[in-house]
N, C-alpha and C positions, 0 to 999 in steps of 0.2 A: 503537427499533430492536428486531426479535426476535429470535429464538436464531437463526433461520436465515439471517437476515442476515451474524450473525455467523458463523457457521461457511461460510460461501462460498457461498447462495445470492445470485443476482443482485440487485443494488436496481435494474435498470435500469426496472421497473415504474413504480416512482416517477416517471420521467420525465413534464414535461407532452407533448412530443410529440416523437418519435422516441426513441431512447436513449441514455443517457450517452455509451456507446461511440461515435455517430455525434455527439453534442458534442464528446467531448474526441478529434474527430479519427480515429478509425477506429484500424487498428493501425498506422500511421504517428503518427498521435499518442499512442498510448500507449507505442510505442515510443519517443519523445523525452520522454516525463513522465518512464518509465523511468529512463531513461542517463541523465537531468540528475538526479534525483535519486541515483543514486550516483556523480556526477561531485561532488556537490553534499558528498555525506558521505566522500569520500576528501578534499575539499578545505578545508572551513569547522572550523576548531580548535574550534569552541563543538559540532560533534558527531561526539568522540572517541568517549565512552562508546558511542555507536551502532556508530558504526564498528569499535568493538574486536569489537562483537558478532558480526561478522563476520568469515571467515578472511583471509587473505591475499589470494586473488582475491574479485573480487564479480560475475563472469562467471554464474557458475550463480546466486546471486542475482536478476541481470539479467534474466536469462531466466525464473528462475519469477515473480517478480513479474508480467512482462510477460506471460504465458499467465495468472496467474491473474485480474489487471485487466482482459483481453481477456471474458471470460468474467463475470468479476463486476458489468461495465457493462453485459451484457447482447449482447455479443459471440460472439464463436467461444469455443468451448467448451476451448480450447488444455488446460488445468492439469488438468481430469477427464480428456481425453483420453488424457492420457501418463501420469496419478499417482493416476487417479480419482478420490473428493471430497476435498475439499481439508483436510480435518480439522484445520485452522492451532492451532489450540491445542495439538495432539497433535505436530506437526511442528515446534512453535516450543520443547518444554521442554528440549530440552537445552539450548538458550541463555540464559544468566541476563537477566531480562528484570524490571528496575524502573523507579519513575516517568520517571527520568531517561530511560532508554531508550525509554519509551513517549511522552515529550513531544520528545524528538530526533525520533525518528522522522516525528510527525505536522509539526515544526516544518521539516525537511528538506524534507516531501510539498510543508505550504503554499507554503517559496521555492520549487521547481522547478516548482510550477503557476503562479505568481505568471508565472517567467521562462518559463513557455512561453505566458504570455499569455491566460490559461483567464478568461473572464468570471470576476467575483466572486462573482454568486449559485451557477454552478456549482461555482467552488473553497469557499463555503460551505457546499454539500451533499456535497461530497468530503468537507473535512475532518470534517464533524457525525459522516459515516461509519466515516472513518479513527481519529479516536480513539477509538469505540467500540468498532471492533477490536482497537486499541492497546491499549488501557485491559483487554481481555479475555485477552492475553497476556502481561501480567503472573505472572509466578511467583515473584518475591519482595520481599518486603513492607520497609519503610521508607520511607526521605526519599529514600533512591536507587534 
């Protein structure tokens, strides 16, 4: 994965034909990846730690995820649109962000593609994605 991967260029290139975003359903589908996945982290006890990471509502959450996955599959351009680049490391440190967080997170992504029924080779190429993002907003170090 490059740097630019991870900092919010599109991997939709990678695709063998069409792009993720017309895989995982358009924005219809990425909107329901979306919402089950934080349907998913308000509701599964095994990810508090993530959930804490998060205020009280997870509304605005909801939404930038969904403009930035729109655009990072190689979609509409939603999250530069309103916030320009997406600079995710820069906009993720004031959240305390360790393994446990970062393996919540991707473990959250895999159930709610699982439960929206995402072929496996696709949810393989998500998650290879997702934790390399994960793993790159990390800001602090230990077992948790």
């Amino acid at each position: 994965m490059t740097q630019d991967n991870i900092s919010g260029a599109s991997i939709a290139q990678d695709a063998p034909t069409g792009s993720l975003f017309d895989e995982m359903g358009g924005e219809a589908g990425i909107r329901a990846l979306v919402d089950r996945f934080y349907d998913l982290m308000d509701l599964e006890p095994d990810l508090q730690a993530l959930r804490a990471t998060h205020g009280p509502s997870l509304d605005q959450a909801r939404d930038r995820l969904f403009w930035f996955l729109c655009g990072y599959t190689g979609g509409p351009n939603h999250y530069i649109e309103r916030f320009g680049h997406p600079r995710l490391r820069a906009r993720h440190l004031p959240f305390s962000i360790g393994r446990a967080e970062r393996d919540q997170w991707v473990v959250c992504m895999g159930r709610a593609m699982q439960d929206q029924g995402f072929p496996e080779p696709l949810m393989d190429k998500m998650l290879e994605s997702f934790y390399g993002i994960a793993d790159w907003m990390r800001n602090r170090e230990g077992k948790s």
